[in-house]
VOGU-3710 file (C-alpha; in Angstrom, 3 decimals, decimal comma):
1> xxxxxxxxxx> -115,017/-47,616/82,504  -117,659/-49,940/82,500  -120,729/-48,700/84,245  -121,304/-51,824/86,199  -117,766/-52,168/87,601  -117,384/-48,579/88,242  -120,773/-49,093/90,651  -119,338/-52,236/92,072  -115,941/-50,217/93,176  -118,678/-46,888/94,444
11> xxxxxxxxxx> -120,075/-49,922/96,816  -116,454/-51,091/97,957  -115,481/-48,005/98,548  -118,390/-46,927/100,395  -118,659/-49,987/102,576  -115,182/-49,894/103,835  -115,669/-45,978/104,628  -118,746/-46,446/106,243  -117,295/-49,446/108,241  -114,390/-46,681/109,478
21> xxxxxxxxxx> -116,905/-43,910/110,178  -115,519/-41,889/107,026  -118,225/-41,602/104,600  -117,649/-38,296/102,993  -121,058/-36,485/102,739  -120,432/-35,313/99,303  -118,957/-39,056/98,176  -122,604/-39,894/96,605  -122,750/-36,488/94,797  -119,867/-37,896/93,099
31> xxxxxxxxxx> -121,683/-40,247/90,844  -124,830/-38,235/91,161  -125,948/-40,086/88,144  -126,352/-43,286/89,427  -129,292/-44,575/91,874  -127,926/-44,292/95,761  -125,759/-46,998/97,322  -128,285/-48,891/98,745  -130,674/-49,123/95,867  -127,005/-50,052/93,756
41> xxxxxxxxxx> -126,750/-53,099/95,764  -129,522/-54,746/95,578  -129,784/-53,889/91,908  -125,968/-55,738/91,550  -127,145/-58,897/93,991  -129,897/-59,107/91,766  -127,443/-60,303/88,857  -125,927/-62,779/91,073  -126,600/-66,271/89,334  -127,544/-68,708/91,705
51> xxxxxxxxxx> -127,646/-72,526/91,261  -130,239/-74,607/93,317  -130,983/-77,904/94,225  -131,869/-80,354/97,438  -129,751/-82,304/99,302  -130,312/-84,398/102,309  -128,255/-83,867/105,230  -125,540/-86,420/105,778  -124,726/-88,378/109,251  -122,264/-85,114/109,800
61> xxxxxxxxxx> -124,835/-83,033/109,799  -123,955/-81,681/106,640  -125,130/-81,354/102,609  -122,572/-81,779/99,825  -122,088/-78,854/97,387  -119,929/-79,720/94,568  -117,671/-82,248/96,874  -117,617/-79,526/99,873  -119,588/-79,899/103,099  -121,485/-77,159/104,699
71> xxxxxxxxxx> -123,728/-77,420/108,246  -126,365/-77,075/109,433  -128,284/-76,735/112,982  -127,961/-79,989/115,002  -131,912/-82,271/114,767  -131,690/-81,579/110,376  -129,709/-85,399/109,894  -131,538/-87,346/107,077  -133,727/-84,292/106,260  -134,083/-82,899/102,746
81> xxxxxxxxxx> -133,379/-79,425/102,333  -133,159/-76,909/99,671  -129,613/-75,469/98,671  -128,191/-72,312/96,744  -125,400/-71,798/95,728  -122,928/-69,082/93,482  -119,244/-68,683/92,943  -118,873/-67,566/96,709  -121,816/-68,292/99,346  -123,372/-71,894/99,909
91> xxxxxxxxxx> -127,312/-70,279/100,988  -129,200/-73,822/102,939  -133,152/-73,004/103,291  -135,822/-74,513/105,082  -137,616/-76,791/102,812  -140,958/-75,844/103,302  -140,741/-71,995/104,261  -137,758/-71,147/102,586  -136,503/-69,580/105,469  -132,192/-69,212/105,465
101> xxxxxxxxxx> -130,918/-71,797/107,938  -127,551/-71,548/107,059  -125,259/-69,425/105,064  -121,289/-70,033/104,383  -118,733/-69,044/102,248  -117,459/-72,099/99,539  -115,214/-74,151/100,254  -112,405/-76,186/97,871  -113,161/-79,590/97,192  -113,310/-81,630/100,190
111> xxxxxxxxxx> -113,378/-78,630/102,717  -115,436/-78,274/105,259  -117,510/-75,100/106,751  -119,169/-75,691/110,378  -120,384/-73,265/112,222  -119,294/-73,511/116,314  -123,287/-74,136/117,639  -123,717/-76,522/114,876  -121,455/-79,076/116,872  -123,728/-81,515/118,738
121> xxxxxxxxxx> -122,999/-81,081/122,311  -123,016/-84,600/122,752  -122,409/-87,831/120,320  -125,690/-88,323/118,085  -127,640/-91,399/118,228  -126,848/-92,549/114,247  -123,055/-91,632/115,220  -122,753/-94,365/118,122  -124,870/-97,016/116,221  -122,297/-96,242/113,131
131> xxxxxxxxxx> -119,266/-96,899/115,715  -120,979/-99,796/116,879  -121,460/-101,357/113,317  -117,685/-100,498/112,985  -116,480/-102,652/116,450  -118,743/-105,181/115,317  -116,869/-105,405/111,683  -113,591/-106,090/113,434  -111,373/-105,084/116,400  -109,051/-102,954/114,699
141> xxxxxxxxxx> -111,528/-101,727/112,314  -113,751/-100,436/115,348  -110,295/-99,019/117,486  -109,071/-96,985/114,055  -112,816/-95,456/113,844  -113,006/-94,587/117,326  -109,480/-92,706/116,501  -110,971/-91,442/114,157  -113,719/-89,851/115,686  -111,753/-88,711/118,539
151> xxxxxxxxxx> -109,607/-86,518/116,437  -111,786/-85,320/113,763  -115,467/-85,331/115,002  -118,226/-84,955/112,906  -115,593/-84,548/109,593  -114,513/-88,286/110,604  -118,006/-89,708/109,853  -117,613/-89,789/106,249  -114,202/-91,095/106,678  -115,454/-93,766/108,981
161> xxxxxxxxxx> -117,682/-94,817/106,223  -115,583/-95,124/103,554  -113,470/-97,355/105,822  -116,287/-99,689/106,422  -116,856/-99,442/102,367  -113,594/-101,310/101,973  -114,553/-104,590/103,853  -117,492/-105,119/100,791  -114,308/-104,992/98,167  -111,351/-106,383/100,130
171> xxxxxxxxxx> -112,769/-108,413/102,293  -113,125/-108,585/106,606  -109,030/-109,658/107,044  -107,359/-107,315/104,784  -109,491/-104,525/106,118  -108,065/-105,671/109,772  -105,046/-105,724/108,590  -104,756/-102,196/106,911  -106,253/-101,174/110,149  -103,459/-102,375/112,617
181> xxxxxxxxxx> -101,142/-101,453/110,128  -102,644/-97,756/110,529  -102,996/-97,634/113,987  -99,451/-99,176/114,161  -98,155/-96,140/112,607  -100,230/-93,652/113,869  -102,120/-92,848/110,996  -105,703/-92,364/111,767  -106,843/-91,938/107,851  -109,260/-93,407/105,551
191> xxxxxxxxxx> -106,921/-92,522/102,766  -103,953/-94,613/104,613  -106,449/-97,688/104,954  -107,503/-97,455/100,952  -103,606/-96,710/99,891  -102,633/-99,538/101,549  -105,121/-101,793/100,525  -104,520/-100,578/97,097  -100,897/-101,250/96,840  -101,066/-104,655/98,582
201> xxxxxxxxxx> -102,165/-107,452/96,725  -104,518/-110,206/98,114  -105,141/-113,781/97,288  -109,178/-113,289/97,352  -108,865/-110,838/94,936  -107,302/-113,219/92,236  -109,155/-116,026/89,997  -108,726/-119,459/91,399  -106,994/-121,904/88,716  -109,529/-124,627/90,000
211> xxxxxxxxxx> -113,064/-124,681/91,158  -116,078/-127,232/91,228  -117,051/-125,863/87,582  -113,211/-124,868/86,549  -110,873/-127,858/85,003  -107,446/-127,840/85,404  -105,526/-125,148/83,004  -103,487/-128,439/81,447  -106,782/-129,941/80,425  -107,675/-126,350/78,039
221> xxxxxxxxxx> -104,339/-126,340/76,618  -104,235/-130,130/75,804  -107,596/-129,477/74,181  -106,817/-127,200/72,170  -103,462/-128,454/71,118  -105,643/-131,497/69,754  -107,721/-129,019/67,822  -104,960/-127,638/66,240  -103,443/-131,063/65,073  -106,546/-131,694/63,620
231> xxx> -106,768/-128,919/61,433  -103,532/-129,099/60,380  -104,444/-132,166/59,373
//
């Protein structure tokens, strides 16, 4: 057996006995060869390959990790921090001291990971002025966000922002629209707004025929029809 994996099932072994008040006395003499449990750990945590990097915490109150969000205590919101990260544990430090703020376990793409204390007792300052911006976009625009919030909290934010991203592409009206037609059916998603956008054409989005510096379409095709004539010519 490899000597590394038969040292990572001695510290299994040995945690979960020692978590059940069964750790056999002689269970170290066992692999008597080997450095004790303790020292075995840190030697194996040692290999652990960390990545780092800095993020700055969202309006959530959280920093992205590979398309996952992870907390942090309430007051960090457009602070940089410094972020580690392996195959299992997201590790958020203080950017200065290095001190561990936070530490979670990954999350799939798109997850979330917020501790309970980490929820702001009561709605942030940059959350209300975001709501605001959103009533002030549109009626239903603002009522589907406030759904939005009321259901999902601080994991609506983002979503409230990508909502408000789709007026700059589709325009004020369509946005409305895709909004009643959300609320209508009690779907209180970003991803219902942008689907439904998506699949439903609009007239801004299409080239006029004619504009101030834009002839008729008959007036191209006469042209070159006359350009043709002459060449066959």
């Amino acid at each position: 057996m490899n000597p590394l994996t038969a040292r990572v099932i001695q510290i299994g072994v040995a945690t979960v006995c020692a978590a059940k008040g069964r750790l056999s006395p002689d269970f170290n003499a066992a692999f008597s060869t080997k450095p004790p449990i303790r020292s075995a750990c840190e030697d194996y945590r040692g290999l652990i390959d960390y990545q780092y990097g800095e993020r700055v915490v969202h309006l959530d109150g959280c920093v992205e990790v590979e398309a996952a969000y992870y907390s942090l205590p309430p007051g960090w919101t457009g602070c940089s921090v410094r972020v580690q990260w392996d195959a299992l544990y997201v590790r958020i430090l203080h950017p200065s001291t290095n001190q561990l703020l936070r530490e979670h376990l990954r999350q799939k793409r798109g997850g979330y990971r917020i501790e309970e204390e980490d929820h702001p007792k009561k709605m942030p300052l940059s959350t209300a002025q975001l709501l605001r911006r959103a009533e002030h976009a549109g009626t239903q625009i603002g009522k589907l966000c406030q759904l939005i919030y009321q259901r999902q909290g601080q994991t609506g934010i983002r979503r409230i922002l990508g909502v408000l991203s789709l007026i700059k592409k589709y325009g004020t009206t369509a946005v409305e629209d895709a909004c009643a037609a959300a609320i209508d059916v009690a779907v209180y998603e970003y991803r219902f707004v942008r689907r439904y956008l998506e699949r439903r054409p609009h007239p801004h989005m299409f080239l006029r025929q004619i504009d101030p510096l834009i002839r008729e379409l008959t007036v191209y095709r006469d042209f070159i029809n006359l350009k043709i004539k002459e060449q066959a010519e």
